[in-house]
C-alpha positions in Angstrom: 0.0 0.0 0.0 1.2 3.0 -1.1 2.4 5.6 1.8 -0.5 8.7 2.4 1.3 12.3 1.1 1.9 14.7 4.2 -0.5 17.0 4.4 0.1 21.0 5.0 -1.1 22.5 7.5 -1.7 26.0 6.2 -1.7 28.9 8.7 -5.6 29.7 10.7 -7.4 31.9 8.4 -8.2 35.2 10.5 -11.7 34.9 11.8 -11.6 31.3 12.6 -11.5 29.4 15.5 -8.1 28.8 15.7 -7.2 33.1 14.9 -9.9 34.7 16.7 -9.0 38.4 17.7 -10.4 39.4 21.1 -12.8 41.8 19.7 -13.8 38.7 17.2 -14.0 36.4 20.1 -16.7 39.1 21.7 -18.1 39.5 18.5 -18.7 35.5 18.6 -20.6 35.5 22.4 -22.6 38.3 21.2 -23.8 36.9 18.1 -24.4 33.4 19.9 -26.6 35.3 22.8 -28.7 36.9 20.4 -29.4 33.7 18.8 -30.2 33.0 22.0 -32.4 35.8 23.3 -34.0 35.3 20.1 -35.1 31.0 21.1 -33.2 30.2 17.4 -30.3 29.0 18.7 -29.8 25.0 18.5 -27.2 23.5 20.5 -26.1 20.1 18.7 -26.6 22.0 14.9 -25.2 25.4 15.7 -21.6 25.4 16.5 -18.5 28.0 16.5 -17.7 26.7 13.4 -20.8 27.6 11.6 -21.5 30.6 13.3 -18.6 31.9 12.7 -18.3 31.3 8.5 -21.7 33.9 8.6 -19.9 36.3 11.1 -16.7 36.2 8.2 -18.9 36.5 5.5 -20.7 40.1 6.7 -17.1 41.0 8.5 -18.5 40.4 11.5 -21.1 43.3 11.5 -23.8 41.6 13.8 -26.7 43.2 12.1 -26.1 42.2 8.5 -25.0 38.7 9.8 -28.6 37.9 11.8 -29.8 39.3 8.5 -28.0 36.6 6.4 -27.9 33.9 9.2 -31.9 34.6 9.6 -32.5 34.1 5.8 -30.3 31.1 6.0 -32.7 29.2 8.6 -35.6 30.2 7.0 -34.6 29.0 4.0 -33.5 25.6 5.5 -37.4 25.5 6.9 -39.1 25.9 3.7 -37.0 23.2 1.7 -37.3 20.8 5.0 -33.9 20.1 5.3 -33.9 17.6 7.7 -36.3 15.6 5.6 -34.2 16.2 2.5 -30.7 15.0 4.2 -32.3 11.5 5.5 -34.7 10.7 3.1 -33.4 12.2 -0.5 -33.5 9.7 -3.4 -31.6 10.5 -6.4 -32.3 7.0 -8.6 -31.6 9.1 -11.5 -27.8 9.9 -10.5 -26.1 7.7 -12.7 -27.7 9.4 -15.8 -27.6 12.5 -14.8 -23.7 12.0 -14.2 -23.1 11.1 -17.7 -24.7 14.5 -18.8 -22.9 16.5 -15.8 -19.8 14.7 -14.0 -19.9 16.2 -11.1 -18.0 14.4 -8.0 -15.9 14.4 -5.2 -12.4 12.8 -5.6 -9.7 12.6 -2.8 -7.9 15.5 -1.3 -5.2 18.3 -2.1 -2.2 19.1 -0.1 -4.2 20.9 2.7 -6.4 18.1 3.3 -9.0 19.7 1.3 -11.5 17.7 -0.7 -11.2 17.9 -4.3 -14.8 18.5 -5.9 -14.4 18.6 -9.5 -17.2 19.7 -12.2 -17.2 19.0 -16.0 -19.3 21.3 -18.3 -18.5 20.1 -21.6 -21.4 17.0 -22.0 -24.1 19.3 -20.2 -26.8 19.9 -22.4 -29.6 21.2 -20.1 -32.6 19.8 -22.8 -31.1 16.4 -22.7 -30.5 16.6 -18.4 -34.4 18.2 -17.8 -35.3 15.3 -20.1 -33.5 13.2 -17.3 -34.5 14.8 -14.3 -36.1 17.8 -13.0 -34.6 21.5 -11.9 -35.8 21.2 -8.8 -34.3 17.5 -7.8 -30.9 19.0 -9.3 -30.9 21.8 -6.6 -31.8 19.6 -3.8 -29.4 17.2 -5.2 -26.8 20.1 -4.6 -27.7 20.8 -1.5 -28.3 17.3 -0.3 -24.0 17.0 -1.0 -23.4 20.4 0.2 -25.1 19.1 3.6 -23.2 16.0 3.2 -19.9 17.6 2.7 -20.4 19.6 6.0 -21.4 16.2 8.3 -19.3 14.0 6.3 -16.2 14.7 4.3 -15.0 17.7 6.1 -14.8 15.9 9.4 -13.5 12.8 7.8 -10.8 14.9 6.1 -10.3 17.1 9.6 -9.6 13.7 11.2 -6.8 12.8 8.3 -5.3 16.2 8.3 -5.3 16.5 12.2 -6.9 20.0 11.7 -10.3 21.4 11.2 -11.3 21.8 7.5 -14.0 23.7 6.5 -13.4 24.6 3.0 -12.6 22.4 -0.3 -11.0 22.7 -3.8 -13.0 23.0 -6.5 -12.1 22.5 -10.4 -14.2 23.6 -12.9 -13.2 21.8 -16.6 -14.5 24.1 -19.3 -13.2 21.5 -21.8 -15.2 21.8 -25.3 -18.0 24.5 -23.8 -18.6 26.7 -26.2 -20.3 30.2 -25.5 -23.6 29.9 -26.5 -24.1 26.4 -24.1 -22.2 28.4 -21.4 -25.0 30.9 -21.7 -27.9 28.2 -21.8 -26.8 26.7 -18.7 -26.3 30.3 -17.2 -29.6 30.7 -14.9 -28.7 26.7 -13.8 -25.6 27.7 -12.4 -26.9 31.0 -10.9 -29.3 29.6 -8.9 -26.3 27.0 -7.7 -24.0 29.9 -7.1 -26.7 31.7 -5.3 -27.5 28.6 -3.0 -23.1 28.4 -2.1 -23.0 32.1 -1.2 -26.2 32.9 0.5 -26.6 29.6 2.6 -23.2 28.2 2.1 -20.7 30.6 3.3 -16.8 30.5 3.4 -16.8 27.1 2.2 -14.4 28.0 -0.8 -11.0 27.4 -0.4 -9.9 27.3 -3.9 -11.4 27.5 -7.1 -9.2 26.4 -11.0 -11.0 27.3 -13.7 -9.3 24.6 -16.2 -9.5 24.7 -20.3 -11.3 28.2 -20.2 -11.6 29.0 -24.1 -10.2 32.9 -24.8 -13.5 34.1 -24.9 -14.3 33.1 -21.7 -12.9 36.1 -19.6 -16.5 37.7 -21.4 -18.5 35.9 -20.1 -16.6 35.6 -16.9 -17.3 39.6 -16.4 -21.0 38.3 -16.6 -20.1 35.9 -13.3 -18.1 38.0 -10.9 -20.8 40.2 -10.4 -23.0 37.3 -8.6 -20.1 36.5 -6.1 -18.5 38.2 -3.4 -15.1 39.4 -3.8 -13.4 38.1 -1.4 -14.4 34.9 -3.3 -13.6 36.2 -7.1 -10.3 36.7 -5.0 -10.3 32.8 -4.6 -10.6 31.6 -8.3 -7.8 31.1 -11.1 -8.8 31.2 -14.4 -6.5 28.8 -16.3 -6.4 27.5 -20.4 -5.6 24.2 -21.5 -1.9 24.0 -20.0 -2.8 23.9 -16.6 -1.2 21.1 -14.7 1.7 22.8 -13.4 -0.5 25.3 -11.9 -3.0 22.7 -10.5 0.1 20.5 -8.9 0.9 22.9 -6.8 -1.9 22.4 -4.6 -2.9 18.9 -5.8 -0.4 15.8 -5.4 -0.5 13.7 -9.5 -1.6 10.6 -7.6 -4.8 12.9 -6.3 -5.9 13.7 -9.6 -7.7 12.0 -12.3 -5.4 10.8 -15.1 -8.2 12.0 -17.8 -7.3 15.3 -16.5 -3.8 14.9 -16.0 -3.0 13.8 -13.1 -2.1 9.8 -12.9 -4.7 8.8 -10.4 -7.1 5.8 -12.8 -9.3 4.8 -10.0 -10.9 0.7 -10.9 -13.5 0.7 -13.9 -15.2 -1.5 -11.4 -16.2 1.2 -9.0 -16.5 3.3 -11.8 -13.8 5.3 -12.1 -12.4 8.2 -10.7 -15.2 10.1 -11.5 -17.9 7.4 -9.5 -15.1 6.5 -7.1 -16.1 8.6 -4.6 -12.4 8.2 -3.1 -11.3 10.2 0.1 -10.8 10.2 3.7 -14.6 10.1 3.7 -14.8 6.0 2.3 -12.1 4.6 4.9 -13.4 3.7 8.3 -10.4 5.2 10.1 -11.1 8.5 9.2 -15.0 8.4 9.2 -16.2 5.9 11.5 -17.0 8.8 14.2 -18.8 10.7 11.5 -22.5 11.6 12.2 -24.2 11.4 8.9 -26.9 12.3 8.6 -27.1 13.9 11.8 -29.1 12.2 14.6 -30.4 15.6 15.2 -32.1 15.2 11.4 -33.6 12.1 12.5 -34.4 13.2 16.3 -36.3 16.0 14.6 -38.0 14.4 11.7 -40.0 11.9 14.2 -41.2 14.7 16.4 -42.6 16.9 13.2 -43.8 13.3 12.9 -45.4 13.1 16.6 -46.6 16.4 16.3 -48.4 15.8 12.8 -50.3 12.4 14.9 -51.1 14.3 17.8 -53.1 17.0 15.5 -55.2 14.5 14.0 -55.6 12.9 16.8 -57.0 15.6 18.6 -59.1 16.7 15.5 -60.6 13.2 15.4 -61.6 13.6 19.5 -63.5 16.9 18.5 -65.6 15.6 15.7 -68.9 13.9 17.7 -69.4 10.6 17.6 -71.8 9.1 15.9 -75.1 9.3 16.0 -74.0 11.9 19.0 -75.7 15.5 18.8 -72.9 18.2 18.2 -73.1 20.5 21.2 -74.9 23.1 21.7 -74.0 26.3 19.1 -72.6 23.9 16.7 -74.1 23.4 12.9 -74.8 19.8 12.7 -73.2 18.2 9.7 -75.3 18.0 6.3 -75.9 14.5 5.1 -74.0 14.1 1.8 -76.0 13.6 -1.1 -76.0 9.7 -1.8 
């Protein structure tokens, strides 16, 4: 068995845990008592971690992050998250894969897990023929949920520090301009979901195989994300590799993409894989996904749901019983 790479340890970001300022740290209690002053603060789902990617995000300006933090939660409410992270069904993945390879394969130097996205075979008649808009979104926010719970702690566990933001690569490879702009309002929405409801999560972004005309149409993007991200991204043509390995050990990355990594046909190759620190037992048998707290709430929506009827069914009279006095007896329905 080959020997695992070192990893880096890169220096704590200022704002995190690990590089809080004292005026940050205050900014942190006083953020976590309003949540709490306000009854929407939950113990087991709300930690300094989390809290404190919304407090980076506004530059720890309280007001604007309850504002964003707020939106965030309601959000979560109305797309029943809980529900979606235990019970999502997806049978359609493997199709939709072959129309848009998107996946997760092992980690960089930092630790980081590599997400990787190919827009070259999307072709969003063909996909919508496959699926639906709506079970692509949840599908993205069903792995954004499980790259929180799962392969972040999986890969903290390898690294021996807390990660909280991945490497992404984006292959351009044979898009042309006018698909790019097809798929635009798609990938708006996705960017929309990352930087409204997914904050700081972004360590690195490589823009690989970008045609010239790209930068364009890139002046279109950079206006949807925040700079501090645009800050974050590297825009890179079809020589890329030594740029990429700087970051990314050969063995991590797909051959098809230059790298030499040619994970078995078997378990479908690098791109179906699904390699990491997230798939071996020592790094991810502690990992709570989903969330117990998913379930735990799930079955008392659940509870709640049966006692309603319940208690509907005890006021309805019985029958043959007379409804009480000031109550409209019910009409016979017409046979």
């Amino acid at each position: 068995m080959a020997e695992e790479a070192k990893v880096t340890i890169p220096e704590p970001k200022p704002g995190s845990l690990a590089n809080l300022s004292e005026e940050q740290k205050k900014k942190l209690d006083e953020f976590k008592a309003m949540l709490k002053e306000k009854n929407e603060f939950r113990e087991e789902e709300h930690n300094d971690h989390l809290l404190l990617r919304f407090l980076r995000a506004r530059d720890f300006d309280l007001t604007k992050t309850y504002e964003m933090f707020s939106n965030c939660q309601k959000w979560r409410e109305s797309i029943n998250i809980d529900e979606l992270c235990t019970s999502f069904e997806f049978p359609e993945e493997e199709e939709v894969q072959k129309l848009y390879p998107r996946f997760y394969h092992k980690v960089d130097k930092f630790g980081r897990p590599i997400y990787i996205e190919q827009l070259g075979p999307l072709d969003l008649k063909k996909l919508f023929n496959v699926t639906t808009e709506e079970k692509m979104i949840n599908h993205h926010v069903y792995e954004y949920e499980k790259l929180i719970h799962k392969r972040f702690p999986a890969c903290s566990n390898r690294a021996g520090y807390h990660i909280e933001t991945s490497c992404t690569i984006m292959d351009l490879k044979k898009v042309g301009l006018f698909q790019f702009a097809k798929a635009f309002s798609f990938i708006k929405s996705s960017s929309a979901i990352a930087q409204d409801y997914y904050p700081e999560m972004l360590g690195q972004m490589f823009i690989i195989n970008a045609p010239l005309l790209f930068t364009s149409t890139w002046k279109l993007i950079t206006p949807l994300l925040d700079p501090v991200t645009v800050k974050k991204i590297k825009i890179l043509g079809g020589k890329y590799e030594s740029e990429i390995f700087k970051v990314i050990d050969p063995e991590n990355f797909p051959k098809f993409l230059g790298g030499t990594c040619e994970c078995l046909e078997c378990n479908g190759g690098c791109a179906r894989a699904d390699q990491g620190p997230w798939s071996e037992d020592k790094y991810s048998k502690d990992v709570d996904w989903p969330p117990k707290y998913c379930y735990a709430r799930v079955e008392a929506k659940k509870a709640a749901a049966a006692q309603g009827e319940a208690a509907a069914e005890g006021e309805k009279p019985a029958e043959g019983e007379k409804p009480a006095e000031g109550e409209k007896a019910e009409e016979p329905k017409a046979e």
